[in-house]
MOPAC internal coordinates of N, CA, C and O (Angstrom, degrees):
PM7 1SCF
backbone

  N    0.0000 0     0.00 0     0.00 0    0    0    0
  C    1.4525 1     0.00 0     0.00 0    1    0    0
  C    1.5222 1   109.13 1     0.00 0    2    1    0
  O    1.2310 1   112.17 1   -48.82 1    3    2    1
  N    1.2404 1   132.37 1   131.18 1    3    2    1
  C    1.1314 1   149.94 1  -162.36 1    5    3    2
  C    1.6815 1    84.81 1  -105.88 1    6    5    3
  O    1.2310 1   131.05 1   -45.70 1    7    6    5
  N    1.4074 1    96.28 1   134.30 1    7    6    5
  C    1.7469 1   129.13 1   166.43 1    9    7    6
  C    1.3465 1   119.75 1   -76.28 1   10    9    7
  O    1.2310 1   126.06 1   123.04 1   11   10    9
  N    1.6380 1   105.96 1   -56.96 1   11   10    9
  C    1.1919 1   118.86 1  -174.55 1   13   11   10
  C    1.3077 1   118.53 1  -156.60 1   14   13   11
  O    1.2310 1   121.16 1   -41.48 1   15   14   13
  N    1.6316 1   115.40 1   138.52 1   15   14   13
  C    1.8190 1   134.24 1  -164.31 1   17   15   14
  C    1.7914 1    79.95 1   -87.03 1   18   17   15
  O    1.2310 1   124.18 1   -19.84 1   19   18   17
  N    1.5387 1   109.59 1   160.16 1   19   18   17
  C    0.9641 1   133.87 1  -179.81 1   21   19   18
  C    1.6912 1   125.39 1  -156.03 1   22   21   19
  O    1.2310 1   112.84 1  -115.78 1   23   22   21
  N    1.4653 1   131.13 1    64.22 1   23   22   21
  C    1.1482 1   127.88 1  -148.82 1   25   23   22
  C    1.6781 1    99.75 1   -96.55 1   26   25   23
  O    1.2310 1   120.08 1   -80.21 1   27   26   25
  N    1.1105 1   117.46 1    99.79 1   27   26   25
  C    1.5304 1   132.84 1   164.77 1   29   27   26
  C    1.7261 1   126.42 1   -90.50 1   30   29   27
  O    1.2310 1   133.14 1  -166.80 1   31   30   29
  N    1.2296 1    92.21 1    13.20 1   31   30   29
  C    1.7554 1   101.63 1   175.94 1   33   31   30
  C    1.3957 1   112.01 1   -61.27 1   34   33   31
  O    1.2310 1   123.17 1   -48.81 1   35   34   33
  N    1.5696 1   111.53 1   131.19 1   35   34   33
  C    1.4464 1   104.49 1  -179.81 1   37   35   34
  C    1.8015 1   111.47 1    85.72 1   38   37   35
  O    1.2310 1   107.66 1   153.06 1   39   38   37
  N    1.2323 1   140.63 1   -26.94 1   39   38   37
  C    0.8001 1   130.90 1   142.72 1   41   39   38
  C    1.9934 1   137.63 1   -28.37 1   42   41   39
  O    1.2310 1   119.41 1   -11.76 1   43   42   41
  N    1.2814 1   118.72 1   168.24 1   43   42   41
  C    1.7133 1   101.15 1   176.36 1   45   43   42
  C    1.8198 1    77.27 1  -152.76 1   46   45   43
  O    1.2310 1   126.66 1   -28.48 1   47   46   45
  N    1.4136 1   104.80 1   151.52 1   47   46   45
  C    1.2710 1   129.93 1   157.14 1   49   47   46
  C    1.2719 1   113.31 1   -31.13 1   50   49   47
  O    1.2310 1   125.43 1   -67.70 1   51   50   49
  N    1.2709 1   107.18 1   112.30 1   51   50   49
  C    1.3344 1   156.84 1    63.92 1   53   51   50
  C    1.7494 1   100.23 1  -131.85 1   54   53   51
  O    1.2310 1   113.24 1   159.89 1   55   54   53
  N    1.3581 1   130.38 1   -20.11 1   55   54   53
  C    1.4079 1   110.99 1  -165.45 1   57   55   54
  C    1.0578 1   110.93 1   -72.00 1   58   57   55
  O    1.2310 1   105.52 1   138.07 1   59   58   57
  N    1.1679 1   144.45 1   -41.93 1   59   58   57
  C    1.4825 1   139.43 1  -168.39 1   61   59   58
  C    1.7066 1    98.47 1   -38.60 1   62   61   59
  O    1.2310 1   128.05 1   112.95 1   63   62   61
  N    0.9761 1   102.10 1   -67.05 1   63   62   61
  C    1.9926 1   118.64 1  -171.54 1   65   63   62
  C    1.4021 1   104.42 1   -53.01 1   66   65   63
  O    1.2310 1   123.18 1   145.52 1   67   66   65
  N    1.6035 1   111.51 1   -34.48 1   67   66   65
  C    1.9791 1   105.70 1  -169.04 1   69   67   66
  C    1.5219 1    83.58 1   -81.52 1   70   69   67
  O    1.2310 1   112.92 1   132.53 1   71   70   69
  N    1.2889 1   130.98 1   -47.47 1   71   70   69
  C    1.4895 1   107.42 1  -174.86 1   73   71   70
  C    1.2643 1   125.68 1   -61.72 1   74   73   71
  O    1.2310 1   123.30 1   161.79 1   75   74   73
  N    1.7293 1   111.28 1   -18.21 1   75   74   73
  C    1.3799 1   105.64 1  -173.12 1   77   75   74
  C    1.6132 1   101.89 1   -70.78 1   78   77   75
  O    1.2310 1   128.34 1   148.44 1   79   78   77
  N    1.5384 1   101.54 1   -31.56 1   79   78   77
  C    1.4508 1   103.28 1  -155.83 1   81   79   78
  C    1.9543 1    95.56 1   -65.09 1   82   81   79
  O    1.2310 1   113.65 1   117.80 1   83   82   81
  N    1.1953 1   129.62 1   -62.20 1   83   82   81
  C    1.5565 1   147.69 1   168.63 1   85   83   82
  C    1.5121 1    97.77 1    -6.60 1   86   85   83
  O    1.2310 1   129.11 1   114.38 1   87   86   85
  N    1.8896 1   100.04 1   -65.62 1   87   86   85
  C    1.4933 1   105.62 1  -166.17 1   89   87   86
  C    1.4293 1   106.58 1   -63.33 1   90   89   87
  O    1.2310 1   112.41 1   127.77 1   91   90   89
  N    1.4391 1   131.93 1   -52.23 1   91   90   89
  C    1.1033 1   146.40 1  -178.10 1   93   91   90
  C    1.6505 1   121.54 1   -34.72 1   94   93   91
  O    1.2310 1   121.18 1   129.00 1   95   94   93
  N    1.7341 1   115.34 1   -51.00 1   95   94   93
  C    1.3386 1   137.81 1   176.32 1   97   95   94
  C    1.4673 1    98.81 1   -60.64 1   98   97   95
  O    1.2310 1   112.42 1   159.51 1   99   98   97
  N    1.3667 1   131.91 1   -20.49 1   99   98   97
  C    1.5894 1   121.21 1  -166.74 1  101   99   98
  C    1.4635 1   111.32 1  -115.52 1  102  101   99
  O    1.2310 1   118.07 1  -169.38 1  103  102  101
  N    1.2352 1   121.28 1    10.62 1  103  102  101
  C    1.5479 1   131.92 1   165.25 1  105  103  102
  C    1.5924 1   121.97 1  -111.34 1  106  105  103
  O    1.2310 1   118.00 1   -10.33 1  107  106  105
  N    0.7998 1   121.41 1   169.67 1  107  106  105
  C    1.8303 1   132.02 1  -179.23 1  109  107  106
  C    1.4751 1    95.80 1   -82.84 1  110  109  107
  O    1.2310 1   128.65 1   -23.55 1  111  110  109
  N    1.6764 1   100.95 1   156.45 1  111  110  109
  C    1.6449 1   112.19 1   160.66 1  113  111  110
  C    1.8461 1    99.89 1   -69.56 1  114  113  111
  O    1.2310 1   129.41 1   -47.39 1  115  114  113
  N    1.3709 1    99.46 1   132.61 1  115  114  113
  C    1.8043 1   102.84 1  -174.46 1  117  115  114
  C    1.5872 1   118.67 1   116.68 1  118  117  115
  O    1.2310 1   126.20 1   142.44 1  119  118  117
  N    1.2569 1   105.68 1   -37.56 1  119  118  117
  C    1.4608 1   113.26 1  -163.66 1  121  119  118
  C    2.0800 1    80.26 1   -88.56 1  122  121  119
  O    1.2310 1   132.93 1   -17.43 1  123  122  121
  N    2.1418 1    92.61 1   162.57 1  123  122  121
  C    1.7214 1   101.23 1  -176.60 1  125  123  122
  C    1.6482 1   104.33 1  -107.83 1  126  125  123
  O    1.2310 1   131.60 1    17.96 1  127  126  125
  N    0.7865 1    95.21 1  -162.04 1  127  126  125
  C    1.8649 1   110.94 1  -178.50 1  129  127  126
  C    1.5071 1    99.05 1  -163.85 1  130  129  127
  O    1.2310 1   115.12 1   -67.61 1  131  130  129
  N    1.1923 1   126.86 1   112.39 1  131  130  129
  C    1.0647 1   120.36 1   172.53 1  133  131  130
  C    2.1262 1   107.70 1  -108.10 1  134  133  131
  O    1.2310 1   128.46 1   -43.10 1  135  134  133
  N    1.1275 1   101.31 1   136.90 1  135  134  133
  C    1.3698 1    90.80 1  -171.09 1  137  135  134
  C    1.8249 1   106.07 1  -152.76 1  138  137  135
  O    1.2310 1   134.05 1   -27.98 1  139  138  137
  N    1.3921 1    90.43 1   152.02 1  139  138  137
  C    2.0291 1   106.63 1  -173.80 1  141  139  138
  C    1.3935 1   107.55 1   -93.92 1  142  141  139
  O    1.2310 1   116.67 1   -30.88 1  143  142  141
  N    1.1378 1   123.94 1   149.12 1  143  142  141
  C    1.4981 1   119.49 1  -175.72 1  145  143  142
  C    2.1243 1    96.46 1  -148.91 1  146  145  143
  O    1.2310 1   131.24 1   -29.62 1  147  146  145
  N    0.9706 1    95.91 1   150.38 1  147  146  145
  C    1.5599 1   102.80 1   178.91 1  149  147  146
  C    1.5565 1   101.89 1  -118.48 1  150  149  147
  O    1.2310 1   119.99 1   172.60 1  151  150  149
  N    1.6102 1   117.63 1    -7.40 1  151  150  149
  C    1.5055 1   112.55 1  -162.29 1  153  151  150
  C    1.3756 1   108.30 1   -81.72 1  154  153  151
  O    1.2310 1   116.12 1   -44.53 1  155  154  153
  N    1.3886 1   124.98 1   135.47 1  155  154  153
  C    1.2490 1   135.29 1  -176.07 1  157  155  154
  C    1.4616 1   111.07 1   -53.38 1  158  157  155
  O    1.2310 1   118.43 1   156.81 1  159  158  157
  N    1.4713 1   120.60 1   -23.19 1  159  158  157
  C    1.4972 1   119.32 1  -177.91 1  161  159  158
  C    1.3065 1   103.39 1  -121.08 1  162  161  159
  O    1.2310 1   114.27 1  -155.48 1  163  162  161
  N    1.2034 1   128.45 1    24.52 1  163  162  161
  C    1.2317 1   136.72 1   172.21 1  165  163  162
  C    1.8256 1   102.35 1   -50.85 1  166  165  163
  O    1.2310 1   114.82 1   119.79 1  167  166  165
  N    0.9149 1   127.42 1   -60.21 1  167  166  165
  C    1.4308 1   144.06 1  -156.86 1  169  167  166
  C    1.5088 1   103.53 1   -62.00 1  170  169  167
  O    1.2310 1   117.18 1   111.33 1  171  170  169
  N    1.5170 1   122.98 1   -68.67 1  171  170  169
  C    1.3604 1   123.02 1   177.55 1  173  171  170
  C    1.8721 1   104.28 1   -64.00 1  174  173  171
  O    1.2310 1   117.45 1   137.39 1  175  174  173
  N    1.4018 1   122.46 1   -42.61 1  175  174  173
  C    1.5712 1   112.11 1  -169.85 1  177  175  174
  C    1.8393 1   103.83 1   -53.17 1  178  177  175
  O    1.2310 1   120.49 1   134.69 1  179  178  177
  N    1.6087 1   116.67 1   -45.31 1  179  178  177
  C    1.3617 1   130.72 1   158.05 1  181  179  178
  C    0.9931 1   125.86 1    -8.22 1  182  181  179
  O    1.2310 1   124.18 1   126.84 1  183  182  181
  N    1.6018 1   109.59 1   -53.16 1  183  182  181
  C    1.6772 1   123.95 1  -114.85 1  185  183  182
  C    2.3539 1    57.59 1  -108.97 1  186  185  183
  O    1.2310 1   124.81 1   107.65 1  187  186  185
  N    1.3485 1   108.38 1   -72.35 1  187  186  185
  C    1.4714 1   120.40 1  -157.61 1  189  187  186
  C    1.4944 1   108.18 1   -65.37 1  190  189  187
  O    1.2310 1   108.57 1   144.25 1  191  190  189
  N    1.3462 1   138.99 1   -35.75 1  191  190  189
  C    1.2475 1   134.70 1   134.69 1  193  191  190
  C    1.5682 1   137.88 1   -13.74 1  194  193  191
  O    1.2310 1   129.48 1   139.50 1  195  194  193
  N    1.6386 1    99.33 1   -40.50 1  195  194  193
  C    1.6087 1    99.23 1  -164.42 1  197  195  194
  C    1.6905 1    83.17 1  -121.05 1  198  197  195
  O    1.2310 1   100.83 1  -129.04 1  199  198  197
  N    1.1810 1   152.43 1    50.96 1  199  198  197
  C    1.1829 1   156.71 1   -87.70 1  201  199  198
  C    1.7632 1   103.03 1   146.03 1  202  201  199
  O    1.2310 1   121.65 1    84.39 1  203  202  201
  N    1.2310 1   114.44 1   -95.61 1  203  202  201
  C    1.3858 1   117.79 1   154.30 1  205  203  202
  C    0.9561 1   159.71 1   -85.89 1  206  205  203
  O    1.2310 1   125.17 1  -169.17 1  207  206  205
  N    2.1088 1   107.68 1    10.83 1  207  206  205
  C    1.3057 1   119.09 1   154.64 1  209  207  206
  C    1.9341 1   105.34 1   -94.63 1  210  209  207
  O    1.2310 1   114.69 1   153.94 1  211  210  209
  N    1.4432 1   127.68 1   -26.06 1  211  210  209
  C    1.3639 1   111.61 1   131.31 1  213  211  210
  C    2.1990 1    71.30 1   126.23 1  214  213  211
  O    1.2310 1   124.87 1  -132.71 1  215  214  213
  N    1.5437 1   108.26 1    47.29 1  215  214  213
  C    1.3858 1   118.63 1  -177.04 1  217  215  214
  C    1.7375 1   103.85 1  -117.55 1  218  217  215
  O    1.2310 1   114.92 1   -25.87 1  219  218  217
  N    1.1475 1   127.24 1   154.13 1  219  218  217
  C    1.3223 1   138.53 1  -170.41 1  221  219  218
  C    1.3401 1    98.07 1  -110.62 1  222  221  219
  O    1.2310 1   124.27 1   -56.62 1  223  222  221
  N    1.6133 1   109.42 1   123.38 1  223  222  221
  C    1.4512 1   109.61 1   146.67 1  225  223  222
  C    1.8355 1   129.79 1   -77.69 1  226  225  223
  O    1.2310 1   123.01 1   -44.18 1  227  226  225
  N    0.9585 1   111.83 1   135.82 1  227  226  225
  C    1.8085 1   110.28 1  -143.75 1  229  227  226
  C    1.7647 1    82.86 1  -102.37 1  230  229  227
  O    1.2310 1   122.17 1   130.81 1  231  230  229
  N    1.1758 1   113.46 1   -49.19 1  231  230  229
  C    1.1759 1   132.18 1  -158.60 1  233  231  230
  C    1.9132 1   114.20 1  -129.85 1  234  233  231
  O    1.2310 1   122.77 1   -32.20 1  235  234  233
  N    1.4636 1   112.30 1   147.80 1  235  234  233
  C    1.5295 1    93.68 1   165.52 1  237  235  234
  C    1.2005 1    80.36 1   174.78 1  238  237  235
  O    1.2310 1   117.62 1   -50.01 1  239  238  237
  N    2.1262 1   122.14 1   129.99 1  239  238  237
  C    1.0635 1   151.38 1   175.01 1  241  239  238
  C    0.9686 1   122.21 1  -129.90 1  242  241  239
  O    1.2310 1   102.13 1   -43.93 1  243  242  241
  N    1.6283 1   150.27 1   136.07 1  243  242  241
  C    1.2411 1   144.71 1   146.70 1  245  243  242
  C    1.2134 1   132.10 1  -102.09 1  246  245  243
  O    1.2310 1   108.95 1   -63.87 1  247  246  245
  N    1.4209 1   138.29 1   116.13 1  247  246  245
  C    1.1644 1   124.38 1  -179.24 1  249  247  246
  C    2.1617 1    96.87 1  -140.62 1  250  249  247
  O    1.2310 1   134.67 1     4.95 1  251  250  249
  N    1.4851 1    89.22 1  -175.05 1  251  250  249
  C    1.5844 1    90.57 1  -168.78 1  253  251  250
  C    1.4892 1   124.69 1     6.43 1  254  253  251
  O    1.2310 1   132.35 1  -113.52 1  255  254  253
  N    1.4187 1    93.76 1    66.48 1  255  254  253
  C    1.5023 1   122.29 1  -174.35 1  257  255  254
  C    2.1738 1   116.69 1    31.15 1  258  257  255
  O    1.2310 1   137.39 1  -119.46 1  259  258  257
  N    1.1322 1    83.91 1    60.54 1  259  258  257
  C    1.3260 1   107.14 1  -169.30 1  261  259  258
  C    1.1970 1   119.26 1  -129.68 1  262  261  259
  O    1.2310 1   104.96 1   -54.02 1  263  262  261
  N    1.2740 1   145.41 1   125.98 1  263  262  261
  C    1.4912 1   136.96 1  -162.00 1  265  263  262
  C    1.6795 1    90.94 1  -115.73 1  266  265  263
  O    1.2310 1   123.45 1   -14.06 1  267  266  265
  N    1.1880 1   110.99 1   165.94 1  267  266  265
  C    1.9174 1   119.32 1  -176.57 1  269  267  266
  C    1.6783 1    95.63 1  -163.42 1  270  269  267
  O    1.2310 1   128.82 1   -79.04 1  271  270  269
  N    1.0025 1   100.61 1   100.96 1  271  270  269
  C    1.7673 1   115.23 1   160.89 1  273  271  270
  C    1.4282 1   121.47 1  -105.47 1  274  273  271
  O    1.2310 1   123.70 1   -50.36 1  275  274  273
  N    1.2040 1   110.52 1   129.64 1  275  274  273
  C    1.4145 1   117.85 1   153.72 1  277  275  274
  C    1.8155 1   113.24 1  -106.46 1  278  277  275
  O    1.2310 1   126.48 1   -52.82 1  279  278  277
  N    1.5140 1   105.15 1   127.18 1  279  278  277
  C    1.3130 1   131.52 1   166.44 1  281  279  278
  C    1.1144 1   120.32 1  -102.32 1  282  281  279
  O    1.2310 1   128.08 1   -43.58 1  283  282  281
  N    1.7824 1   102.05 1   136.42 1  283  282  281
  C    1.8956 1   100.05 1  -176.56 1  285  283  282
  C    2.0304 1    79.16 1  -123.46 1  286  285  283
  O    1.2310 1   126.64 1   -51.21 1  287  286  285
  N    1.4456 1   104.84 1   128.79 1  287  286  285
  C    1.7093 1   116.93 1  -160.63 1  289  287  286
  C    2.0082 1    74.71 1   -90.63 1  290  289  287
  O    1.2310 1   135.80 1   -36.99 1  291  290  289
  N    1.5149 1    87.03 1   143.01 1  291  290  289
  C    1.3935 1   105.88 1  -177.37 1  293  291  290
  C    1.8380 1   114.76 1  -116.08 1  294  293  291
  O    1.2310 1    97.07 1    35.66 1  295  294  293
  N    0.8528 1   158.30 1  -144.34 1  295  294  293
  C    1.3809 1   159.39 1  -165.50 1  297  295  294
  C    1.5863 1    93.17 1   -71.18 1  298  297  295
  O    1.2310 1   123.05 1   -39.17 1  299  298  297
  N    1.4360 1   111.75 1   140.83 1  299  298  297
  C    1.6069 1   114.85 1   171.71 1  301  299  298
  C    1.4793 1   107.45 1   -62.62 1  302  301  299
  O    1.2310 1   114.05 1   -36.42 1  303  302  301
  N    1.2723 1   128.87 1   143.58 1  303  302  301
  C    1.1329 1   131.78 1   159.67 1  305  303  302
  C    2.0017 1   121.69 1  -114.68 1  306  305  303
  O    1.2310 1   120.10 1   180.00 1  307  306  305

């Protein structure tokens, strides 16, 4: 079960990540965020984001140049 939609299409680096971070601050450790990204560095900012706020990527696909993550938010940082 997904917590929270997250549509970052059309965005460019840095927003994808400030929104993740926004969405992130307003859910519990446990609850997901699943979210779309079109940004070419979407994938590594992801990868180092959920990395050192200490969150699991559960899920992560790209197709028609489209990225789709699911996040499970881990201890507040």
């Amino acid at each position: 079960m997904t917590h929270f939609q997250l549509n970052c299409e059309g965005m460019n680096c840095p927003m994808p990540i400030v929104e993740l971070t926004k969405a992130a601050r307003t859910l519990e450790a446990g609850q997901t965020i699943e979210v779309t990204a079109t940004d070419l560095a979407f994938k590594p900012d992801l990868e180092a984001w959920a990395r050192r706020m200490g969150h699991t990527i559960e899920q992560f696909d790209e197709a028609d140049e489209k990225s789709h993550a699911i996040i499970c938010l881990g201890s507040k940082k």
